[in-house]
Every structure is written in structure tokens, then in C-alpha cells.
C-alpha positions as CSV (number, residue, x, y, z in Angstrom):
1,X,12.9,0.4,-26.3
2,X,9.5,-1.3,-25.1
3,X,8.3,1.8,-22.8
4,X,9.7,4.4,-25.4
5,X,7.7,2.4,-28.3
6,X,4.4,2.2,-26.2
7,X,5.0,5.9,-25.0
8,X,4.9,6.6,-28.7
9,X,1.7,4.9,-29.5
10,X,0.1,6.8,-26.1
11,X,1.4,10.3,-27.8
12,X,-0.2,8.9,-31.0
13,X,-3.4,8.4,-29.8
14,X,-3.4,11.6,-27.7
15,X,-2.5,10.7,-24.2
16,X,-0.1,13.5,-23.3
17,X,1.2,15.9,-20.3
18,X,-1.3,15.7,-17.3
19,X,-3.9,12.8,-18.6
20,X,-4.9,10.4,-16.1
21,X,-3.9,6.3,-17.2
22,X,-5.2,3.8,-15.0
23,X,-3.7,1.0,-14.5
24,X,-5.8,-2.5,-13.3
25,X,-3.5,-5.3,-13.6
26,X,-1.3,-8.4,-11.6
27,X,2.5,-8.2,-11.5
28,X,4.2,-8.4,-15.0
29,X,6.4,-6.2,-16.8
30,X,3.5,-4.7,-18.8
31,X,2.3,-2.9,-15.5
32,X,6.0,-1.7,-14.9
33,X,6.5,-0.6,-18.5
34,X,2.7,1.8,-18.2
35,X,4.4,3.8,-15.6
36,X,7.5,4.8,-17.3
37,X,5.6,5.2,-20.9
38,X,3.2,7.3,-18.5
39,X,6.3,9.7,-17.9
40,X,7.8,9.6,-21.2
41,X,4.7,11.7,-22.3
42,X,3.9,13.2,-19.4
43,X,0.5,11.3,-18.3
44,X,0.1,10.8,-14.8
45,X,0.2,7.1,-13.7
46,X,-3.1,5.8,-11.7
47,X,-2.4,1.7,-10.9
48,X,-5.2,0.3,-8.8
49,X,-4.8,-2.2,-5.9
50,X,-5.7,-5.7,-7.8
51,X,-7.8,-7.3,-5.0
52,X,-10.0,-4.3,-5.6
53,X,-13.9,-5.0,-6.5
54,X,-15.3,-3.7,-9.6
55,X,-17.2,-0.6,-8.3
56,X,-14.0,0.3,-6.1
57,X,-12.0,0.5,-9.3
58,X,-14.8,2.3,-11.5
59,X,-14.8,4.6,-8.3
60,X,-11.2,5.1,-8.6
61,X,-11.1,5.9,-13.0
62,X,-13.9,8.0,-12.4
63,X,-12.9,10.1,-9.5
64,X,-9.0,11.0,-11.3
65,X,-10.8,11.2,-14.8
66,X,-8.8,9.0,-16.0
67,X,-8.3,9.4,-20.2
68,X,-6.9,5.9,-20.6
69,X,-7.9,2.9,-19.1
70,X,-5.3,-0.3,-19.3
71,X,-6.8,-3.9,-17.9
72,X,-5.3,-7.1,-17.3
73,X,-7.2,-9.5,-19.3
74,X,-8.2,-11.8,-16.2
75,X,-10.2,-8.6,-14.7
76,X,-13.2,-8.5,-17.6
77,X,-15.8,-7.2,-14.8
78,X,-13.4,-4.7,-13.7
79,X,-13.0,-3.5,-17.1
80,X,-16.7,-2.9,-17.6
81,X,-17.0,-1.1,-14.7
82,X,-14.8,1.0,-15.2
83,X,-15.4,1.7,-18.6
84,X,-19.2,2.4,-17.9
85,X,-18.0,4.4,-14.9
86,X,-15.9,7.0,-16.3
87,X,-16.7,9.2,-19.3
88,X,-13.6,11.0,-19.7
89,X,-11.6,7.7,-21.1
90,X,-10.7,8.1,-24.6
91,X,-8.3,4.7,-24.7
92,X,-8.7,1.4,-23.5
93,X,-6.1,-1.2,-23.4
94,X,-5.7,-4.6,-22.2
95,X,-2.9,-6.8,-20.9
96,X,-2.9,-9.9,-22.5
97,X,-5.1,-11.3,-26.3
98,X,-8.2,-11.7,-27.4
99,X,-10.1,-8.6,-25.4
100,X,-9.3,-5.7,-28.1
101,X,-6.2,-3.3,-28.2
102,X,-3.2,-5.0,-26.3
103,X,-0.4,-3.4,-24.7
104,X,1.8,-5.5,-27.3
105,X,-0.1,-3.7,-29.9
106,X,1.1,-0.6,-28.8
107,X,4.6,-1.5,-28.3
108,X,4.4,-3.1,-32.0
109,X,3.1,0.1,-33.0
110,X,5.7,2.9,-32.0
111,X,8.3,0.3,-32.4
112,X,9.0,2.3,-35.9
113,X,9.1,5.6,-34.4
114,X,9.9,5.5,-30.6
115,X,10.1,8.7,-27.9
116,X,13.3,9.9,-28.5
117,X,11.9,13.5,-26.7
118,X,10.2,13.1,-23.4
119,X,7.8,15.6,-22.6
120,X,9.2,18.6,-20.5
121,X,7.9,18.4,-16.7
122,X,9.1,19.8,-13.5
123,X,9.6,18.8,-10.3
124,X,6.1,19.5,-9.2
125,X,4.5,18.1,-12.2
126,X,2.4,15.2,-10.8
127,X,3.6,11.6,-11.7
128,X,1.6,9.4,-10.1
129,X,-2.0,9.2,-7.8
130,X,-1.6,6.5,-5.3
131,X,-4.5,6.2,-4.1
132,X,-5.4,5.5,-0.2
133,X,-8.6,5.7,2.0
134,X,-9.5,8.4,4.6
135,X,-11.6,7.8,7.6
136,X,-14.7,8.0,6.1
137,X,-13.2,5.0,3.6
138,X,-13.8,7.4,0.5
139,X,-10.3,6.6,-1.5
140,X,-8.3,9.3,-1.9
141,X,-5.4,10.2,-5.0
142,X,-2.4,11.2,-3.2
143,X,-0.1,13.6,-5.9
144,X,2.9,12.4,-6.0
145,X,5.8,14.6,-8.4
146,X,8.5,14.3,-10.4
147,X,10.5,15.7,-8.1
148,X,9.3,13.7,-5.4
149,X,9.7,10.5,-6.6
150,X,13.1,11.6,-7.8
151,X,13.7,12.8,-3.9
152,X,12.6,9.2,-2.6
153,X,14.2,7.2,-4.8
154,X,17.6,8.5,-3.8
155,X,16.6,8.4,0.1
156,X,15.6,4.7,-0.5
157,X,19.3,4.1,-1.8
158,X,20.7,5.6,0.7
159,X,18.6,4.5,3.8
160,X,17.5,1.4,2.8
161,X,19.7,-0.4,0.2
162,X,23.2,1.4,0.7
163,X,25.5,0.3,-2.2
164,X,22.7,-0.9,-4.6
165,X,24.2,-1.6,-7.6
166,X,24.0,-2.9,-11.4
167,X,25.6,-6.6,-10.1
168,X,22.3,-6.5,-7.4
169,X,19.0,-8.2,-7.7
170,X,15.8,-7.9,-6.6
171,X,12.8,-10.1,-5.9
172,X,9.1,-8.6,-5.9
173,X,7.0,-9.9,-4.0
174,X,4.2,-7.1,-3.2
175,X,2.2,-5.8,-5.5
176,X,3.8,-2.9,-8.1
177,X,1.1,-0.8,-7.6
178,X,2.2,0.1,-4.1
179,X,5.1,0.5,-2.5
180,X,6.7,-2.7,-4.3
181,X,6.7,-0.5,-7.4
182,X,8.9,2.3,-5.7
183,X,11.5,-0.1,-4.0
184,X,11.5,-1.1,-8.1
185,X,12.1,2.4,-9.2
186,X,15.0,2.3,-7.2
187,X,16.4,-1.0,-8.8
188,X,15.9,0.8,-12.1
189,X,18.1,4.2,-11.4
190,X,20.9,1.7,-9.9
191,X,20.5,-0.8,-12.9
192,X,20.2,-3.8,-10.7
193,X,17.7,-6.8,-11.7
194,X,13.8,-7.0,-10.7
195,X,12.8,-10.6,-10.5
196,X,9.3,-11.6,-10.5
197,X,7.5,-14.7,-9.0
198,X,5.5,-16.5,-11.8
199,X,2.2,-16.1,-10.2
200,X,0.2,-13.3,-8.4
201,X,0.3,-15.7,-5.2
202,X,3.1,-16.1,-2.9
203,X,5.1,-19.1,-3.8
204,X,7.1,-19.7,-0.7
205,X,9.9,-22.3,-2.2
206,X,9.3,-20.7,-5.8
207,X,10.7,-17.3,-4.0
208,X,13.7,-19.3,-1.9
209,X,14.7,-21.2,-5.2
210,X,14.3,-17.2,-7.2
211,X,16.3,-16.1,-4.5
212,X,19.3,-18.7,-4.7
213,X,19.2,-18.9,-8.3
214,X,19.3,-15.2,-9.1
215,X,21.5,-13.9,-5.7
216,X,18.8,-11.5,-4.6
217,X,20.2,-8.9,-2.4
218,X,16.9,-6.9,-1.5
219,X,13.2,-7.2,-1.6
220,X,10.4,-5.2,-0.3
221,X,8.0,-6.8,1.8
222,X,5.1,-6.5,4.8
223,X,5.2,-8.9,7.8
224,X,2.6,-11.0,6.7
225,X,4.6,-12.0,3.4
226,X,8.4,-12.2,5.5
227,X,7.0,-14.2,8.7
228,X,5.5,-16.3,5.8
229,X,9.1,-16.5,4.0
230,X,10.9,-17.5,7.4
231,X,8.1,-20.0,8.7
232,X,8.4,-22.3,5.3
233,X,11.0,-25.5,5.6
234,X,12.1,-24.1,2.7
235,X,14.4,-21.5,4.1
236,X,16.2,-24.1,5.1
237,X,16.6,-25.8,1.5
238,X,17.9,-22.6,-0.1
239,X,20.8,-20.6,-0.2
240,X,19.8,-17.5,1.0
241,X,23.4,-15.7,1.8
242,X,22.9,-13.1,-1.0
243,X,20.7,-11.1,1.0
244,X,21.9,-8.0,2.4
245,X,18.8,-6.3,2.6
246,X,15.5,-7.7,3.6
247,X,12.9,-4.3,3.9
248,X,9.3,-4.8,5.9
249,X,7.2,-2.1,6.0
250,X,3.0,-1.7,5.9
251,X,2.2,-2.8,9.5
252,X,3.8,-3.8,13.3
253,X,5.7,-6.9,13.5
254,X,5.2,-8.9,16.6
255,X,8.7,-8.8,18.4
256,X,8.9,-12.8,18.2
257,X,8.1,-13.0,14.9
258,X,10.8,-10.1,14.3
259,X,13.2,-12.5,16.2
260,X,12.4,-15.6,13.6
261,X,13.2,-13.9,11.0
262,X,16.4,-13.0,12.5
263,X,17.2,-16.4,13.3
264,X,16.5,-17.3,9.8
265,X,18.1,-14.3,7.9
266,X,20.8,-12.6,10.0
267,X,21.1,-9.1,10.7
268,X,19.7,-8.4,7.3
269,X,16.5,-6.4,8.7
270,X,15.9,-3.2,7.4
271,X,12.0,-2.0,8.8
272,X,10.5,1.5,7.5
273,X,7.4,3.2,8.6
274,X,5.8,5.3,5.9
275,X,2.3,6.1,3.9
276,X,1.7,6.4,0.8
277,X,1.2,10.4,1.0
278,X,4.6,10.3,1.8
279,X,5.6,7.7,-0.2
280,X,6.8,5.2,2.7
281,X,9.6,7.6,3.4
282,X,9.3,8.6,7.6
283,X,11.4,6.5,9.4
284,X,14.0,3.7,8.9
285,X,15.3,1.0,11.1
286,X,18.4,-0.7,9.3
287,X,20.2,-3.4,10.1
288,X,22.4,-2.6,12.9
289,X,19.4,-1.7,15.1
290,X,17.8,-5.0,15.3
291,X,18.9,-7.6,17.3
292,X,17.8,-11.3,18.5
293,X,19.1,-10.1,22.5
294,X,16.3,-7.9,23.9
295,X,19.2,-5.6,24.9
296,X,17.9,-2.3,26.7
297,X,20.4,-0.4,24.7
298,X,18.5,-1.5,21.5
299,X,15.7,0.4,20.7
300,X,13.1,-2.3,21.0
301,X,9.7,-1.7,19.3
302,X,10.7,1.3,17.5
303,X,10.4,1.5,14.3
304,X,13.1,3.9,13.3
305,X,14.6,7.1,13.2
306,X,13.9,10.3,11.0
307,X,14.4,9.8,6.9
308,X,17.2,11.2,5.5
309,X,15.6,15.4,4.7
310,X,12.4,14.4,6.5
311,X,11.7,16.4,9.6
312,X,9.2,14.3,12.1
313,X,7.4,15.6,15.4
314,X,4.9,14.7,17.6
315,X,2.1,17.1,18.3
316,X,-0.9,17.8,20.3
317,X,-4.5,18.9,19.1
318,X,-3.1,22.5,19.1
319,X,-0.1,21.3,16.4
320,X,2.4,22.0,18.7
321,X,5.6,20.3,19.6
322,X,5.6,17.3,22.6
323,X,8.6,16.6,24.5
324,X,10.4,12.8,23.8
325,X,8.5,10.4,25.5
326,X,5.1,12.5,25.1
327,X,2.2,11.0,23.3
328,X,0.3,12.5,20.1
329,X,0.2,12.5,16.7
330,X,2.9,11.5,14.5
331,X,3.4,14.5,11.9
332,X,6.0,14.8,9.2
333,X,7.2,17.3,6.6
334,X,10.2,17.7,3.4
335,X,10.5,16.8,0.0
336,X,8.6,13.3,0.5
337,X,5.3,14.5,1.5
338,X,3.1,14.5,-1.5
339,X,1.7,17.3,-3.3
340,X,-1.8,17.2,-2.1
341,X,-4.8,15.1,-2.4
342,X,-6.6,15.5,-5.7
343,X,-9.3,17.3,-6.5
344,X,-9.9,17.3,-2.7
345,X,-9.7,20.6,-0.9
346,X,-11.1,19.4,1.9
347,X,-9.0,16.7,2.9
348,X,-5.7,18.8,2.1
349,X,-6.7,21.7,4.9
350,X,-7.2,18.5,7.4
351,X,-4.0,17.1,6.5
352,X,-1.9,19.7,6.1
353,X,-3.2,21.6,9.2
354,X,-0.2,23.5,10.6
355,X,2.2,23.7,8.1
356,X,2.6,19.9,9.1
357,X,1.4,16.7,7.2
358,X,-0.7,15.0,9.9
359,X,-0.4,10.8,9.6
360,X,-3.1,9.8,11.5
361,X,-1.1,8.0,13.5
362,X,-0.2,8.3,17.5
363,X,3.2,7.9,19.0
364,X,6.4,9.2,20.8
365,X,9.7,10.0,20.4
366,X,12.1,8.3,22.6
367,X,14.8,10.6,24.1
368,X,17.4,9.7,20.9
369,X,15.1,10.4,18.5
370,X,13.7,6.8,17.6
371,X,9.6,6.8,17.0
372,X,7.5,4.4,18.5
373,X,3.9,4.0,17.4
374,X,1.3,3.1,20.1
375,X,-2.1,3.5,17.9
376,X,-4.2,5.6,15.6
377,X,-6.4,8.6,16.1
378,X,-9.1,6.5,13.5
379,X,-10.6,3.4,13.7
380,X,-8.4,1.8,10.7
381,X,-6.5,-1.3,11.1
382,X,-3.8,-3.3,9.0
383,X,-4.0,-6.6,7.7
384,X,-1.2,-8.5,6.4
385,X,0.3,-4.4,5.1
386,X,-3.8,-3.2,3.9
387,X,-5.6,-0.7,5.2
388,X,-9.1,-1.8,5.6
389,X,-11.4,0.9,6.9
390,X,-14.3,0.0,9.4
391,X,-16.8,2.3,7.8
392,X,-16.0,1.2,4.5
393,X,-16.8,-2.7,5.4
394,X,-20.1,-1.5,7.3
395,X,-21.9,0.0,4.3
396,X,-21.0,-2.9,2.4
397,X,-22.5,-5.2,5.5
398,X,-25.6,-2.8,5.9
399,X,-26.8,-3.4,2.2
400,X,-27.7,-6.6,3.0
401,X,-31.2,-7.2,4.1
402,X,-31.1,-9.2,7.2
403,X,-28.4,-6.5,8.7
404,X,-29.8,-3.8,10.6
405,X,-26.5,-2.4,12.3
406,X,-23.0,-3.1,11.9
407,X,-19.7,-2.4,13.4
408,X,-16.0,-3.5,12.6
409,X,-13.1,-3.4,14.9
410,X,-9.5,-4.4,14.1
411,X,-8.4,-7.2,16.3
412,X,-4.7,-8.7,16.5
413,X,-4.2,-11.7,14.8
414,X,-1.3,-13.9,14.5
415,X,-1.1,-14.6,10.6
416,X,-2.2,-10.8,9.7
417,X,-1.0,-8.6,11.9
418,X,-4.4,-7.4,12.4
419,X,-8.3,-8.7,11.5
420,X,-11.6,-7.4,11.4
421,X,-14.7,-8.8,13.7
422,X,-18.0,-7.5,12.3
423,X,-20.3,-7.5,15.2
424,X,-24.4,-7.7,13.5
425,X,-27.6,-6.5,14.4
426,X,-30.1,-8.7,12.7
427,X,-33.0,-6.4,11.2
428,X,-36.6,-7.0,13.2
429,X,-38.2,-10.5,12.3
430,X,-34.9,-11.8,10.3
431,X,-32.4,-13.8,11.1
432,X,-28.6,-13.2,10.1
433,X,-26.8,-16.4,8.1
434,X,-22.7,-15.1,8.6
435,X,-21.9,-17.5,5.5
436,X,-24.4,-15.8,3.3
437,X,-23.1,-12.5,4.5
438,X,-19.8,-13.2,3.8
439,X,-20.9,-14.1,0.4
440,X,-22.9,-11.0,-0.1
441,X,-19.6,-9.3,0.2
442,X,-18.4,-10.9,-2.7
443,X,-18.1,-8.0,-5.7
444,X,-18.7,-5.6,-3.2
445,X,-15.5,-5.0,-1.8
446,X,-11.9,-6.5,-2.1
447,X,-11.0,-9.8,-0.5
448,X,-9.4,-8.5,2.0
449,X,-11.4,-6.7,3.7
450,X,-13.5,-8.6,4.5
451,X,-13.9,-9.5,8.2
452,X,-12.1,-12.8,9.5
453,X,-15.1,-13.2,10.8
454,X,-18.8,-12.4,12.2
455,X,-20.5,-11.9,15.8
456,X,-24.3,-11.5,16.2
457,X,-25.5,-9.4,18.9
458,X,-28.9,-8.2,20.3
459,X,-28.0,-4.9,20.1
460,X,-24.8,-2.0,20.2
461,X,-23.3,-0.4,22.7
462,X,-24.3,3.4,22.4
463,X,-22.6,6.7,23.8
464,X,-24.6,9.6,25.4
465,X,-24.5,11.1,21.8
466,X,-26.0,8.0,20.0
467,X,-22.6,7.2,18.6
468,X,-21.2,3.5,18.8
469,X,-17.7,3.6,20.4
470,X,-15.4,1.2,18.8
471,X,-13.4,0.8,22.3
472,X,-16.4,-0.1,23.8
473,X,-17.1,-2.9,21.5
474,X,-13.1,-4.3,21.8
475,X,-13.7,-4.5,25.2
476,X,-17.0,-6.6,25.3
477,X,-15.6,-8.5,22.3
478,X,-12.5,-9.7,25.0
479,X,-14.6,-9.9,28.1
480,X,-16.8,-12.3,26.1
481,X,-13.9,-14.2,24.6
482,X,-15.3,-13.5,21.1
483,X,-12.5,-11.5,19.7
């Protein structure tokens, strides 16, 4: 009755079929509750990665043209931005008192007259923009449908979660916005239970005691949160036998770390490799395929086999089929793939070059059919299940004024999967201060991606065509023992 209520108020204040709603906010059911009022009316849903910065978020409203704008109340700066960045909003909301028109007030509102009609949409009328970043580190609205997200809720069901139920339950701890909010979708078609930690920080013994207390039988998580879950004492304090399903997804997970979390779980593992364009749903690894033995029958470092409808190949610069075991770029298509970028014609004839939705990504099949990914045709790396893109992090760098030139590779770490090193060029007569850099960054872009941390060099490594090649930086990074 909440979502048909605020759906009501949304229609009232003319939100309706194909109007951008941002969505800038922690965890909670009132980010939950946006998207399905969204839908009621026909709006397209646009939630924003929270650790964004203020002008990434502004970017973001003004770039879908959004019509309604709906803010946490602990994000005020965010809210200005965006507001001052984007004409086209009509309706701005917040989450939470005292900062104007509250999503309570618009619950409160319909409560009289709720949506008893949704608005008619097909299958290929867009639902939601999840945004994501190219190589350039411009961010980019994937479409996803109605008829997509009905497509990959089902295949989560069945190739993740088989037997989900209304007696299941579910703990979240990633953020909604992402791919934690369509593992959640999926809770809601089966009726099972979404539990949510208290805070927007990960509360190791708070999850294990949610976990007991509740009988969670499935959560969605990236290897930074799960080895962080199976390396606190408090795995052991808990009763954690309800789980039949722990998903990872988002990034590699080191094969020991993979093995902890076995010794800690059980054969409860259930690894997926996705992107958001098509909406986590490529691969799957379930339970049965991992194992703590490094068994030669088991297909060690894969991370799955085909989706459930989804076709997957690996093909060469000339888009055509490789032979298993042949390297090139991991390409996908069926009823997962998104719709398109919006508003970007550009990117759409890149990516869907071929007939074929082109990931980015570089890999092989193995003889039965399992993928195994061994790099990326960009320069992006993944930290603790983020993309953070190199170029992105540079222009932020450069607009200091003691930085003359900058370059950021992705190196493995331990905790995150991956980090970034930003290797400086100090501009003539200055001298570069890496704390006041790092502080620089602050409002500029999103916690976490900023670099783990900062190298100063006389100068960069340069190709014959002036470029700087990121290889060649990794390698003088290692043979100096700075990465």
C-alpha cells in the first residue's frame, strides 16, 4: 500500500510513463519503495551509486533529464548539485525531515486514493538506467526493460537461488542501487524477506547475528564484502546453517580466499559474472562446482557457465567465433542484454558491433563450455566490486596545480581485489604533497576511487606515438617494488 500510495502522489504531481526519477539515497526501504512507485506509473527509475561526489551525481540527473529528483537527507551537497545541474526536474523529494517534501509526505498523501491501475508498458518499455562508465570514464545509462528485468528475475531464480521461496530470507548487504537491488527484486516475486543492516557500513557481527536471528538463506555480495564476512571471529559465534545460497559477483576472487570461505560456509558458493548492461546475467557458477580440493576435474578459476537463454562467445577483432581455449573478447547476447545506452548512439554501434554485445572483457572458453576471464581490452580495474576508470581519476588528479601529468594503473591487492597507484609528474618549479592531493580529491570524485596510493616520478614512459602505455608503467611499478 506504501509504493501504490506514493505512486499516486508521483501521478498527482505529473510524473508519469517515461519521466526520468533519480534516486540519491543509502539503503532503506524508501529507496526500494521509489523503484516500484517508479513502475506503477510508468517513470523510469535512475538510483545513483551513494559514494558518488556531487558533480558525478548532477552529471548523472542531468545527462537522463531526470523530472524528479529524490535525496537522502544526509546528501544536502548532492542535492544542490543536482538540482542546479538539471533543468528538466519538476519534483524534488527528500528521504528523511526537515529538508522540504518527504517521501512520507507522499505516501501520506495518496494514502486516500492509491494506484489501483498501473500504467500500461511493454516489454521494451524502459524501467530503469543503471548507469556505468565507458573507457573514456564518461558514465553511461544502460536501458534496461520491463521485459528484461522480468527475463532476469526469473533466470536469477532459477540459476542462482533454486527453490526461493516465501519461508526464505534475505540479507542485503550491497548497495540497492546496483545489483543488490535485483537479487531483491527477486526476493519480492518469490515473497521471501529482505533484511537490512542498520547502517550503510558493513557490520560484520551485526550481519552474522541478522543472519542467525532471521535464517537467511541468500545474500548478494562481492569478494571484498564475503572475504570480509568469513575473516571475522564472528562466523564462528553465529549460527550460520540457514544458508543455502551465498552469491559473489563484481570482481575475481583469489582462489585462497575462495577456499576460506568454503571452509567457513560449506558448499554454499554460488559465483556469477555479469555487467550491468546485462544486468549480471552471463555466467553462473553454483554450488556443486566449487570445491576446497583443487581437483583437475573441477573447473578451477572459471567463473561459470552460459546463463540460462544467454548465448556467450569469444571473438576476435573481426567478431568472429574462437575455438575453446582461444583468447578474445568475451561477447554475449538474449533477453538480458539491455536495450541500449541512452541518448548515446555512439556507444551503442561500439557495443553492439556484430550483432553481438561486446563486454570489454578478454577470455576463453574451456573445452566444456566454462568461461575463464584473463583481462580486459581497457585499462579499468575493480576494487572491492567498483569500476574505477584510470582516465576518470587522472582529470580529477591533473586539476590540481602542482600535477603536471598523471597515470593510474590497477594493481592487485589483498583487501580489494584490485587498487589504483597514481604515478605524478610534478609541474616545473612545484613540488607534489600526495596528502594534499589526496585531499584535493575530496568532492571531486567518490571515495573509492581514489588511488590507494601515490608515486612521484621525473617523468612517463612514452610510446613512439606520444601515448603513455599503462603496461609499461605496471612493469616499472614492479621492477621498482613500488606497486
Amino acid at each position: 500500500m506504501r509504493v501504490a500510495a506514493a505512486a499516486a502522489s508521483l501521478r498527482a504531481r505529473g510524473i508519469g510513463a517515461g519521466d526520468r526519477v533519480l534516486v540519491h539515497a543509502r539503503n532503506g526501504n524508501a529507496i526500494f519503495e521509489s523503484c516500484w512507485a517508479c513502475w506503477l506509473v510508468g517513470a523510469v527509475w535512475v538510483p545513483t551509486n551513494f559514494r558518488l561526489s556531487p558533480p558525478e551525481v548532477a552529471y548523472l540527473a542531468s545527462n537522463a533529464g531526470c523530472r524528479a529528483h529524490v535525496f537522502d537527507v544526509g546528501f544536502p551537497e548532492h542535492r544542490e548539485a543536482a538540482r542546479a545541474g538539471n533543468v528538466a526536474c519538476v519534483l524534488d523529494v527528500a528521504i528523511g525531515e526537515g529538508a522540504g517534501l518527504s517521501w512520507e509526505d507522499l505516501v501520506a498523501e495518496g494514502a486516500a486514493a492509491p494506484v489501483t491501475e498501473t500504467t500500461a508498458v511493454d516489454r521494451d518499455h524502459p524501467a530503469w538506467l543503471f548507469y556505468t562508465s565507458g573507457t573514456t570514464g564518461r558514465p553511461k545509462g544502460g536501458t534496461l526493460t520491463h521485459g528484461q528485468l522480468a527475463f532476469v528475475v526469473v533466470n536469477h531464480i532459477a540459476d542462482l537461488m533454486p527453490g526461493l521461496n516465501e519461508q526464505h530470507a534475505s540479507l542485503v548487504v550491497a548497495p540497492l542501487s546496483h545489483g543488490a537491488g535485483i537479487h531483491a527484486m527477486a526476493q519480492v516475486a518469490r515473497g521471501a524477506v529482505s533484511v537490512l543492516l542498520p547502517g550503510e557500513r558493513l557490520d560484520v557481527p551485526e550481519a552474522w547475528r541478522l543472519v542467525e536471528r532471521h535464517r537467511v538463506t541468500n545474500m548478494f555480495t562481492v569478494p571484498t564484502i564475503l572475504n570480509a564476512l568469513v575473516r571475522d571471529a564472528s562466523v564462528d559465534a553465529h549460527d550460520h546453517a540457514s544458508l543455502r545460497h551465498v552469491i559473489y559477483a563484481g570482481a575475481p576472487m583469489y582462489r585462497e580466499d575462495q577456499k576460506q570461505a568454503l571452509r567457513k560456509l560449506g558448499r554454499c558458493l554460488v559465483q556469477y559474472f555479469g555487467l550491468g548492461e546485462v544486468t549480471g546475467n552471463i555466467t553462473v557458477l553454483p554450488p556443486e562446482w566449487h570445491s576446497l580440493e583443487d581437483d583437475p576435474a573441477m573447473p578451477l578459476g572459471s567463473c561459470g557457465y552460459p546463463r540460462t537463454g544467454i548465448e556467450l562467445a569469444i571473438l576476435d577483432a573481426q567478431n568472429r567465433r574462437l575455438d575453446a581455449d582461444a583468447t578474445g573478447e568475451i561477447c554475449v547476447r538474449g533477453p538480458a542484454v539491455m536495450a541500449g545506452y541512452f541518448d548515446n548512439d555512439a556507444a551503442n554501434e561500439k557495443a553492439f558491433a556484430g550483432g553481438w554485445f561486446h563486454t570489454g572483457d578478454l577470455g576463453h572458453l574451456d573445452a566444456r563450455g566454462f568461461l575463464h576471464i584473463t583481462g580486459r581490452q581497457s585499462d579499468m580495474y575493480i576494487s572491492g566490486g567498483s569500476n574505477v576508470y584510470p582516465r576518470e581519476v587522472e582529470e580529477a588528479l591533473l586539476t590540481h596545480p602542482t600535477v603536471a601529468e598523471a597515470c593510474v594503473v590497477g594493481v592487485p591487492d589483498a583487501k580489494w581485489g584490485e587498487s589504483g597507484v597514481a604515478v605524478l609528474v610534478a609541474a616545473e618549479g612545484t613540488t607534489i604533497d600526495p596528502a594534499a592531493v589526496m585531499a584535493h580529491l575530496d568532492g571531486r570524485l567518490g571515495r573509492y576511487k581514489w588511488p590507494a596510493r601515490i608515486v612521484l616520478w621525473d617523468a612517463l614512459p612514452r610510446s613512439g606515438y606520444g601515448k603513455v602505455p599503462k603496461a609499461e608503467v605496471k612493469r616499472l611499478l614492479a621492477e621498482r617494488g613500488e606497486a
